[in-house]
C-alpha positions as CSV (number, residue, x, y, z in Angstrom):
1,X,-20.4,-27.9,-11.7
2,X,-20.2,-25.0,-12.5
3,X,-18.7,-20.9,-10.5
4,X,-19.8,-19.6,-8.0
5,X,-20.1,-16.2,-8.8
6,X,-22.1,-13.2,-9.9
7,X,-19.7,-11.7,-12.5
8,X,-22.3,-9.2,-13.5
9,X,-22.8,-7.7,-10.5
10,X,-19.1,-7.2,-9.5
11,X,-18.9,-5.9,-13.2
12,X,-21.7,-3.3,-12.7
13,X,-20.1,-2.2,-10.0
14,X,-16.6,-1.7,-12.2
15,X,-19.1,0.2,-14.3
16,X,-19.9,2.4,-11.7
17,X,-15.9,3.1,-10.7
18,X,-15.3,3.4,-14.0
19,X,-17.9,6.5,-14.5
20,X,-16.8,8.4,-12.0
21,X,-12.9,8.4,-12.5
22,X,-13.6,9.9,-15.7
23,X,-14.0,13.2,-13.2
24,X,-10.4,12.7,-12.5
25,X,-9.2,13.8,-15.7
26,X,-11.0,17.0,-15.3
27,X,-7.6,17.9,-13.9
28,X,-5.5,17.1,-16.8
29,X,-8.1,18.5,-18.8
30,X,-7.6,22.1,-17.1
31,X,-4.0,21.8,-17.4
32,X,-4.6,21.3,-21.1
33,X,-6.5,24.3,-21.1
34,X,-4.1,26.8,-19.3
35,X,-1.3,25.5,-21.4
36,X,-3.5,25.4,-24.5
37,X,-1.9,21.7,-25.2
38,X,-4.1,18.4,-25.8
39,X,-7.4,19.6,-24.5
40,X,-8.8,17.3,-27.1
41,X,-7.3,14.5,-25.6
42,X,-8.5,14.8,-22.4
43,X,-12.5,15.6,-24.1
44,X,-12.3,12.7,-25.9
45,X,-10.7,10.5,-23.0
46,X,-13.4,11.4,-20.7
47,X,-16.3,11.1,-23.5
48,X,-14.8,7.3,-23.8
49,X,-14.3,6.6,-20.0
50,X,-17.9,7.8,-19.7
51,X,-19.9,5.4,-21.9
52,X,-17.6,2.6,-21.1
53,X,-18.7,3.0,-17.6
54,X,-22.0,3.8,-18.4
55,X,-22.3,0.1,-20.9
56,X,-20.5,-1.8,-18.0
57,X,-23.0,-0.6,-15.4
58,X,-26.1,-2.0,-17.8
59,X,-24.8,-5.3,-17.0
60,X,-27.1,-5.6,-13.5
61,X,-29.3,-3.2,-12.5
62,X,-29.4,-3.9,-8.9
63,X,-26.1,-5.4,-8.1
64,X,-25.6,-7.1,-4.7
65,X,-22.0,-8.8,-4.1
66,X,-21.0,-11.5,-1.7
67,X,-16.9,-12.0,-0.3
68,X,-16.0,-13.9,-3.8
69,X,-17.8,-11.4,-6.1
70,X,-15.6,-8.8,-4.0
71,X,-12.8,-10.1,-4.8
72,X,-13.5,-10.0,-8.2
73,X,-14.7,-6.4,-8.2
74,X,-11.5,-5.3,-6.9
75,X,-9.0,-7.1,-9.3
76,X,-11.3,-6.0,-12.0
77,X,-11.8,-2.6,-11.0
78,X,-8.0,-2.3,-10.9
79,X,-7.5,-3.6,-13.9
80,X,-10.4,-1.9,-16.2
81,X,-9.0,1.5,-14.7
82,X,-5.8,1.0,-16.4
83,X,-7.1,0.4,-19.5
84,X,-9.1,2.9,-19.7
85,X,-6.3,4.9,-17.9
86,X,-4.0,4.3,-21.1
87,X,-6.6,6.1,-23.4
88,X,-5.0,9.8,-23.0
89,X,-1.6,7.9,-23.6
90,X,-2.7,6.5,-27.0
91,X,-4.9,9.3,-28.4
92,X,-2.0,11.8,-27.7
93,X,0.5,9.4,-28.8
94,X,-1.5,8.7,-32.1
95,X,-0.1,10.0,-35.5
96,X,3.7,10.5,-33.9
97,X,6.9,8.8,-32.7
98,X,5.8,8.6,-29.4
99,X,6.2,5.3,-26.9
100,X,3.1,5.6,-25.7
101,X,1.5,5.0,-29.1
102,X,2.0,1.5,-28.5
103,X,-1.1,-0.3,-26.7
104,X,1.7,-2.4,-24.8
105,X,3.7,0.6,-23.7
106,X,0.9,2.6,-22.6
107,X,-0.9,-0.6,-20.5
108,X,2.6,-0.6,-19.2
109,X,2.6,3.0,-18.1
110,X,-0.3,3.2,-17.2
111,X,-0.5,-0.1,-14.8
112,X,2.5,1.5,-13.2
113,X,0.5,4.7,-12.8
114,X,-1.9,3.5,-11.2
115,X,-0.2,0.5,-9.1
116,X,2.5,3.4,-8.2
117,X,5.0,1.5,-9.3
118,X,7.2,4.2,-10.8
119,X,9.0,2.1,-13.5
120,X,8.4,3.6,-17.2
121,X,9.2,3.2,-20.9
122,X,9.3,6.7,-22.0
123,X,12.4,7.3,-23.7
124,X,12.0,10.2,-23.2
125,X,10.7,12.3,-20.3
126,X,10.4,16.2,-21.4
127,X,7.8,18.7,-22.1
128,X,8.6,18.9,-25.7
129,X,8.0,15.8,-25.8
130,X,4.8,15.1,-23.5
131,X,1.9,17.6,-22.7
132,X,2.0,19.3,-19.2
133,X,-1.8,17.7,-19.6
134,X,-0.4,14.1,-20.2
135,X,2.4,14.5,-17.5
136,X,0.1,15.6,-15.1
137,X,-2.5,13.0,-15.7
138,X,0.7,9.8,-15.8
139,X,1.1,12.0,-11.7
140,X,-1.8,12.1,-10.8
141,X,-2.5,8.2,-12.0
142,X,0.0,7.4,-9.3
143,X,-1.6,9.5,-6.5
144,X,-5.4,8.4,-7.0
145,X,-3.7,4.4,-6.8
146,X,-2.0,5.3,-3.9
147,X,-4.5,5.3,-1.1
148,X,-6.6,2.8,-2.9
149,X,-9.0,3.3,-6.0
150,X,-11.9,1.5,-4.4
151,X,-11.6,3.0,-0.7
152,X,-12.5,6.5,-2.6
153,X,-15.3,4.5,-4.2
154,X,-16.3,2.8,-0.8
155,X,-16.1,6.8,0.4
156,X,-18.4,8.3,-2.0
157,X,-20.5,5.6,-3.5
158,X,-23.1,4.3,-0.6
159,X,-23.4,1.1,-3.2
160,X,-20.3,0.0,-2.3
161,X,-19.9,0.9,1.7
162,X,-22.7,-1.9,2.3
163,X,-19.7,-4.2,1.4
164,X,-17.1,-1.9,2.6
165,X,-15.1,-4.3,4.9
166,X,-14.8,-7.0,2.6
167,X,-13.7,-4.8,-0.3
168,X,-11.3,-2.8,1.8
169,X,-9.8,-5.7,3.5
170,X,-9.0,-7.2,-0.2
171,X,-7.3,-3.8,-1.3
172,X,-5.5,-2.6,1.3
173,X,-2.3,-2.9,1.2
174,X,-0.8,-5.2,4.2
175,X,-2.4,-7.5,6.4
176,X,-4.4,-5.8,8.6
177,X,-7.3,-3.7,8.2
178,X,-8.0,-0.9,11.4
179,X,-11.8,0.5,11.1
180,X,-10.9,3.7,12.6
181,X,-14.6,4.6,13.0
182,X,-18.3,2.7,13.4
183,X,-19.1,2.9,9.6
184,X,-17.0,1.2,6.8
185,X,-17.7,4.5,4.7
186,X,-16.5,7.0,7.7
187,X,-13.2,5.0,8.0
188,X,-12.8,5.6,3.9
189,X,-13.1,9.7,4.2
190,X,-11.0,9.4,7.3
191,X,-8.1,7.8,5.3
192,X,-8.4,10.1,2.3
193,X,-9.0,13.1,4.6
194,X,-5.9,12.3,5.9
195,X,-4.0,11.7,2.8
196,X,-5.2,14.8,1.1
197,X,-4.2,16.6,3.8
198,X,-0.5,15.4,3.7
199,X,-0.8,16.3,-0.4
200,X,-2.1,20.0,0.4
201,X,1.1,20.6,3.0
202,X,3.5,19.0,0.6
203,X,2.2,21.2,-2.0
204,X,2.9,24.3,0.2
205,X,6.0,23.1,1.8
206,X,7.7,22.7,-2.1
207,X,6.2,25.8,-3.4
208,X,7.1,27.3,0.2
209,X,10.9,26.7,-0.7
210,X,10.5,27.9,-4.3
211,X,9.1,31.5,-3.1
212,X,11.6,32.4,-0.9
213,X,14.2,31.3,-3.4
214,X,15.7,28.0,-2.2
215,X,14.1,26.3,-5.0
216,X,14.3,27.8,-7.9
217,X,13.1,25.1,-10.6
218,X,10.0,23.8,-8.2
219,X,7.2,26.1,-9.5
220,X,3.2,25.3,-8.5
221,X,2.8,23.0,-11.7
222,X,6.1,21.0,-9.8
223,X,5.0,21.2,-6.6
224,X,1.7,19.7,-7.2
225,X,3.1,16.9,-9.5
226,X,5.9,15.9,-6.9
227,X,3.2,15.6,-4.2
228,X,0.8,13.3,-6.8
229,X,3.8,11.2,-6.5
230,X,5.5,10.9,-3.3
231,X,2.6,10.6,-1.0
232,X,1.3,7.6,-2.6
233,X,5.3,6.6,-3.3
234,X,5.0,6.5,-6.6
235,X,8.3,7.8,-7.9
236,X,7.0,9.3,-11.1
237,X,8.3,12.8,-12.1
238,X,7.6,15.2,-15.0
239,X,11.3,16.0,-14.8
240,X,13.6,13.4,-16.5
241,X,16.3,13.7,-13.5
242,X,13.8,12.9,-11.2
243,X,14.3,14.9,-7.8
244,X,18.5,15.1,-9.0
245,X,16.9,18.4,-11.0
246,X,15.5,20.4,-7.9
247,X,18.3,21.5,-4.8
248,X,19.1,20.5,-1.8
249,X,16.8,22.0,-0.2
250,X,13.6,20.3,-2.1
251,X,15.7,16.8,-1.7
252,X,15.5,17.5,2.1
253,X,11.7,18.7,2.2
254,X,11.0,15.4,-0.1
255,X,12.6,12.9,2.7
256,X,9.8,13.6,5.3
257,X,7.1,13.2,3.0
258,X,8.6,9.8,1.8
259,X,9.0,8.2,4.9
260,X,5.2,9.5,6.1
261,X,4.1,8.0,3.1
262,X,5.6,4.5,4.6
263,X,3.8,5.1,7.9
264,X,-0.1,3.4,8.6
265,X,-2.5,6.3,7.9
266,X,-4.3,5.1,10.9
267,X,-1.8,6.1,13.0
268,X,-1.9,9.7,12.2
269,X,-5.4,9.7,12.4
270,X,-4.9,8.5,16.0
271,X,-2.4,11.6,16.5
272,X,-5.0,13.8,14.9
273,X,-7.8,12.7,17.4
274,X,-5.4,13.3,20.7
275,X,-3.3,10.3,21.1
276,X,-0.3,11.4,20.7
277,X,1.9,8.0,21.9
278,X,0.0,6.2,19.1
279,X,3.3,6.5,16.9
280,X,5.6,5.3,19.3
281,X,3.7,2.5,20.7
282,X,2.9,0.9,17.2
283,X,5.7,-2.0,17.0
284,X,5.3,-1.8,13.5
285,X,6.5,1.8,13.5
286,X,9.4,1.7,15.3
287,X,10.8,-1.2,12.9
288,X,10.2,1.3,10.2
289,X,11.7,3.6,11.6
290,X,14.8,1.9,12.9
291,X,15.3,-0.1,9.8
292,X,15.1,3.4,8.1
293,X,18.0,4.4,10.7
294,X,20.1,1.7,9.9
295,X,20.1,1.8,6.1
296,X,20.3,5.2,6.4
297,X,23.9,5.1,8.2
298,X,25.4,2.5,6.9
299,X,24.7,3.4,3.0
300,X,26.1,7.0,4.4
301,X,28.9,5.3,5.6
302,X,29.6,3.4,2.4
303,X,29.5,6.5,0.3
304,X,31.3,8.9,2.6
305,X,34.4,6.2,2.2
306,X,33.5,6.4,-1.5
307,X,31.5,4.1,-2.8
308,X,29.5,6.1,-5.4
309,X,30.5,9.0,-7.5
310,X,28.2,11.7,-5.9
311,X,31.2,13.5,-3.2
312,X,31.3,16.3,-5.8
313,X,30.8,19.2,-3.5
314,X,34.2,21.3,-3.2
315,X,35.9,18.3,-1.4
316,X,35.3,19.9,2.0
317,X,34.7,17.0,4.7
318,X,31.2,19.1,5.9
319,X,30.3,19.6,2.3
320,X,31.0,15.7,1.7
321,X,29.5,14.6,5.0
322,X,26.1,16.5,3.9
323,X,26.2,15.4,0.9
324,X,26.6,11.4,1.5
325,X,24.2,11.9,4.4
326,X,21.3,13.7,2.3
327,X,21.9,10.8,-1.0
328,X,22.0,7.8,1.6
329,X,18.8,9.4,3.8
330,X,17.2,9.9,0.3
331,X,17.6,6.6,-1.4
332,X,16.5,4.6,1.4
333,X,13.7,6.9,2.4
334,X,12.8,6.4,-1.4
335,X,13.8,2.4,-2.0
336,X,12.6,0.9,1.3
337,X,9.0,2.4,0.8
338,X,9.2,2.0,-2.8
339,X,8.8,5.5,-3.4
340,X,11.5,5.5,-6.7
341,X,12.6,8.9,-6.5
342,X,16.2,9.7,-7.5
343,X,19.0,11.9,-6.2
344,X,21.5,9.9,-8.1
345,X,21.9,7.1,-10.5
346,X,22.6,4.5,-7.7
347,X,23.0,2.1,-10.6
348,X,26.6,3.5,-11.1
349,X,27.7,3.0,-7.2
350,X,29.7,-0.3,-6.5
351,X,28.4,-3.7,-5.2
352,X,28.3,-2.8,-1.4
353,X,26.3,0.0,-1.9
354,X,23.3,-1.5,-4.3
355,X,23.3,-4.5,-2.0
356,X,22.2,-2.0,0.9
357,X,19.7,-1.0,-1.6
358,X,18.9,-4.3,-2.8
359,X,18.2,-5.7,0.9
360,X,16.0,-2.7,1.3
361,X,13.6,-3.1,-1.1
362,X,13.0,-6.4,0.5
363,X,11.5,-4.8,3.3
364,X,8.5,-2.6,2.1
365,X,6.4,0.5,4.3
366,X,3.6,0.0,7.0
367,X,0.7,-1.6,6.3
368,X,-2.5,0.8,6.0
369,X,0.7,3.0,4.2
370,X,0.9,3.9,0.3
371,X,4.3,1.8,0.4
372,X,4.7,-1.4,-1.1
373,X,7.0,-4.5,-0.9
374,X,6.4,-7.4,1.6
375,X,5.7,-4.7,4.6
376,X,7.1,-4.2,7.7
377,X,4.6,-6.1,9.7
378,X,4.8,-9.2,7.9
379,X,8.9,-9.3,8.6
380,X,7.9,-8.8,12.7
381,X,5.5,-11.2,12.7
382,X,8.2,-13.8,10.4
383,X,11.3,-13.4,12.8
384,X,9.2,-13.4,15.6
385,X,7.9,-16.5,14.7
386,X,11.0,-17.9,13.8
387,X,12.6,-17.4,17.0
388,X,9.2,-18.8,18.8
389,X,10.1,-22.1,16.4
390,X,13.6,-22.1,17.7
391,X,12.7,-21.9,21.2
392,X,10.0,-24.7,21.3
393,X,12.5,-27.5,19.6
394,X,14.9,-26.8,22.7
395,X,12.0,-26.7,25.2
396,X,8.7,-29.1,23.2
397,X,7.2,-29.0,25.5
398,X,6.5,-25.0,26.3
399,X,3.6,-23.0,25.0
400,X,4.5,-20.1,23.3
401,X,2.0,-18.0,21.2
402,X,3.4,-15.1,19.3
403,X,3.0,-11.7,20.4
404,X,2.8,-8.0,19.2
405,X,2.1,-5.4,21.1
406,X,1.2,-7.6,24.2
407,X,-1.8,-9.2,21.8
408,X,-1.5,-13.1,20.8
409,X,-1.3,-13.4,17.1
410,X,-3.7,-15.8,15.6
411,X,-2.2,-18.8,14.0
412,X,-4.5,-18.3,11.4
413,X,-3.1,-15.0,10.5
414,X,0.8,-16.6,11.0
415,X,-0.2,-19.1,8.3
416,X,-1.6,-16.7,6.0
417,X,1.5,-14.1,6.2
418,X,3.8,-16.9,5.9
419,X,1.6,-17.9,2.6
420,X,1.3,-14.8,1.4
421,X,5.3,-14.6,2.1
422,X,6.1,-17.8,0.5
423,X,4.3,-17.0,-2.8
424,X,6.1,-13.5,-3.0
425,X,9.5,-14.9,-3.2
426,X,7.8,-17.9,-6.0
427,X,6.7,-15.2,-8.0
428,X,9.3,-12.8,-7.5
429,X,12.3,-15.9,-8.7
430,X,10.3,-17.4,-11.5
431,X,10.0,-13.9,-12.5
432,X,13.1,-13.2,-12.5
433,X,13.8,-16.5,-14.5
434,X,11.5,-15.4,-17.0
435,X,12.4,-12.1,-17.7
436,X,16.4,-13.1,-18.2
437,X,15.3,-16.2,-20.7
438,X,12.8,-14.1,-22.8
439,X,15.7,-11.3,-23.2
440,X,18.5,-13.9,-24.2
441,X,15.2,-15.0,-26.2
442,X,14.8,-11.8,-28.3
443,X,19.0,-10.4,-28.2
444,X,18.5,-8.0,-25.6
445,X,21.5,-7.6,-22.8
446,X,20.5,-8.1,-19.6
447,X,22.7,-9.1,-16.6
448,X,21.1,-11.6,-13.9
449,X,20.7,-8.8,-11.4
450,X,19.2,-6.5,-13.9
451,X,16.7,-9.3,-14.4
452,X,15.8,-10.0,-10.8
453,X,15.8,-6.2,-10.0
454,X,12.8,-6.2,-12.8
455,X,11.0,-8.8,-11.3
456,X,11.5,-7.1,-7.8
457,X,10.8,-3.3,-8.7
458,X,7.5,-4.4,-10.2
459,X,6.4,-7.2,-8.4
460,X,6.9,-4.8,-5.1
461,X,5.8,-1.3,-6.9
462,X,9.1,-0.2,-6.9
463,X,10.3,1.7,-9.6
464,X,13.9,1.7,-11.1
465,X,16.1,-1.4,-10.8
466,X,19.7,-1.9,-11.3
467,X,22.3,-1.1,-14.5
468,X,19.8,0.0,-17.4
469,X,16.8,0.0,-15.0
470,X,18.7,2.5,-12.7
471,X,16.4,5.6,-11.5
472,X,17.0,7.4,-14.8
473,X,16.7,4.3,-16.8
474,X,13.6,3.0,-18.7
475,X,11.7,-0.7,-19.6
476,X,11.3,0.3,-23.0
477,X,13.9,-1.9,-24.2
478,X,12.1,-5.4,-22.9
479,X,10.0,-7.6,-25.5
480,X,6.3,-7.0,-25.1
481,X,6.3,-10.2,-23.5
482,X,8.3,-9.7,-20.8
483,X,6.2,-5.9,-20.5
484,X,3.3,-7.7,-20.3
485,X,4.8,-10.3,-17.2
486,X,5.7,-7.1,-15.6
487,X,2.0,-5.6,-15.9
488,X,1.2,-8.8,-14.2
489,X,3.5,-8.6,-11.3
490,X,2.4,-5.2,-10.6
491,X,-1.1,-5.8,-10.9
492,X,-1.3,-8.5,-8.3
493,X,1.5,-7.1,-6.3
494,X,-0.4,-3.7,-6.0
495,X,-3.2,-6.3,-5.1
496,X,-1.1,-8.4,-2.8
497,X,-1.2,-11.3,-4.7
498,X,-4.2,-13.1,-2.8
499,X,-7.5,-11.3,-4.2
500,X,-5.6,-12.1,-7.9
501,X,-4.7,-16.0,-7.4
502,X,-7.9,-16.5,-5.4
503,X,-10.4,-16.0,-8.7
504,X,-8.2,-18.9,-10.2
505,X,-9.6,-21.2,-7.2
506,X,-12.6,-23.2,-8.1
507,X,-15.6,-22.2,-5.5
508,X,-18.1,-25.1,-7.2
509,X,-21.5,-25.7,-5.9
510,X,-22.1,-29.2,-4.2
């Protein structure tokens, strides 16, 4: 007996991704040289990710991958790019105080990077501190990850697109994959095309406000970091108060963008190419967007009649109104999509209010969206079937197939979201378990619900948790164990659990 699988070949082709995202840190590398910081950081960095990519691709010359060796390539490729995506953390971390220093601490930051997960250990989030090089290369981590490392291979590497489907299908994040166009490749472009267009607007919109004054503190190194961040809801931010530091203004311009960032991609390209009703006739869309509505006013409602500290505003009922509006419309537009951004340290508002939160981190954005979680589409097709169940054991003897958007959903597909389901919640409670043993374990105080927001935030690419995992809180102060369960969980979460756990299932020749 013996596996099934060409390991070399979906390792050449890890090689291959490898090579070319050293071309990423070009970017951090010019923001090292305007602000004259680290530029040997980001030299050596891409000298490393260069021959590491180069060694890997040695491995087979003329790689050819089949659906097991896919799965494979894209669980490795994931997690090769975060190693090597922690080298700028350690070589500018090495010979000070810094976090990052530690291999653990930077895997940790950058698995959250690049899994736009949001949750950090940096003690400390400032410029005297951290490079504007390093900051910008921990952003712009989060927004390569967001669309999906291996559709920008798929996009520009013709090696890859002859597997496209298969390699999409096992990266995407949700259940369903739309080929927008004839060729695997074209769908790719279409989908980064799309997303780099929404990063280029936000860019202008933030830098927009700053120029005619209504944001003072969002200048064009800000702008472009904030929209590395939110588009792929990523939640990261160079500035230790998170969006809290930027006005009003900037916090309303940031809501949009996170609740696009929720939204199937497809759907806009759909817009884009003259169907205008596509949004509004995509069931999955309108959940969003009404579950959005109804967080939205009840968590207003809960902190208009007081339930966090942030009424601070002159104690006018407009100025309050706005104000409880504005932090309710951002946290949910933030939490539901697992953005993590932060207008306020929810961790300090009572019970009612986190459980608002709490219930909507369950949910998760669109699939074919940046957002993470369960997604919306899996809860549709869940209740749906649910109430199909109910119906049948009053009437057995009906036949009643599950519907969305007047198409009969596959009982295959039921099965698998109810899987996929079921194993989300495992993980997520043993988790949860885990991570409030190992702390009693190693001294560390750590309520239950801190624990099980932990497992949550990373497990669904969330971000900040609860009490000292609030959105201006950090991991640092976990064991390395329980930071290296939490690497896990947002590794295969990022993933979607399946393409991860499916390389642990023997495929043995007869």
């Amino acid at each position: 007996m013996r596996w099934r699988i060409d390991w070399k070949a979906s390792t050449s082709l890890v090689g291959s991704v490898v090579k070319y995202l050293s071309l990423t840190m070009l970017i951090p590398l010019f923001v090292a040289i305007i602000y004259r910081e680290d530029v040997w950081v980001f030299v050596v960095s891409i000298v490393i990710t260069v021959v590491i990519g180069l060694a890997l691709e040695q491995l087979d010359s003329d790689p050819d991958i089949g659906s097991k060796e896919a799965l494979l390539l894209v669980s490795l490729a994931w997690f090769t790019v975060t190693v090597v995506g922690m080298i700028p953390y350690l070589i500018a971390g090495y010979g000070t105080d810094s976090t990052l220093a530690h291999p653990v601490n930077a895997l940790f930051e950058s698995m959250s990077g690049f899994t736009t997960t949001g949750a950090t250990v940096m003690g400390e989030i400032s410029f005297e501190q951290h490079s504007h090089a390093v900051l910008m290369w921990r952003q712009l981590t989060q927004w390569l990850g967001g669309m999906g490392i291996i559709v920008l291979m798929i996009a520009i590497l013709p090696e890859l697109a002859v597997n496209g489907a298969q390699l999409m299908k096992s990266e995407a994040p949700g259940p369903t994959l739309q080929k927008l166009t004839p060729k695997i490749a074209k769908t790719a472009r279409v989908l980064w095309m799309v997303y780099f267009g929404f990063t280029i607007l936000y860019i202008c919109v933030l830098y927009g406000l700053h120029m005619i004054g209504l944001a003072p503190d969002m200048n064009l190194y800000n702008a472009v970091a904030h929209a590395f961040t939110t588009l792929p809801t990523g939640g990261f931010s160079p500035q230790a108060d998170s969006i809290a530091a930027f006005s009003a203004a900037v916090q309303w311009a940031v809501i949009p963008f996170m609740v696009i960032a929720g939204v199937n991609f497809a759907l806009f390209w759909q817009v884009l190419r003259g169907e205008p009703r596509a949004l509004i006739d995509d069931p999955e869309f309108r959940a969003y967007a009404g579950a959005i509505a109804v967080f939205t006013a009840g968590l207003a409602l809960l902190l208009f009649q007081g339930s966090a500290p942030v009424l601070d505003i002159g104690g006018t009922t407009e100025g309050v109104s706005e104000n409880a509006v504005r932090q309710a419309a951002f946290q949910i537009g933030s939490l539901l999509n697992s953005t993590g951004y932060a207008t306020s340290d929810f961790a300090e508002w009572d019970t009612d209010a986190q459980m608002v939160l709490l219930f909507a981190m369950f949910i998760g954005g669109s699939a074919g969206s940046t957002g993470g979680g369960v997604k919306v589409i899996r809860w549709i097709v869940i209740l749906k079937t649910l109430r199909r169940e109910l119906f049948v054991s009053v009437h057995p003897s009906a036949v009643r197939p599950v519907r969305l958007a007047g198409t009969v959903v596959d009982e295959d597909v039921i099965r698998g979201l109810f899987a996929f389901t079921f194993m989300y919640l495992i993980l997520f409670a043993l988790a949860a378990v885990f991570i409030s043993l190992d702390s009693v374990r190693v001294g560390y105080e750590l309520t239950f619900l801190e624990a099980v927001s932990a497992s949550l935030a990373t497990l669904g690419n969330i971000g900040p948790g609860f009490g000292s995992l609030g959105p201006f809180g950090s991991y640092l102060e976990f064991s390395n164990v329980s930071k290296l369960l939490m690497i896990f969980l947002m590794w295969v979460g990022r993933l979607e659990i399946i393409p991860v756990l499916a390389l642990f299932v023997e495929s043995l020749e007869e």
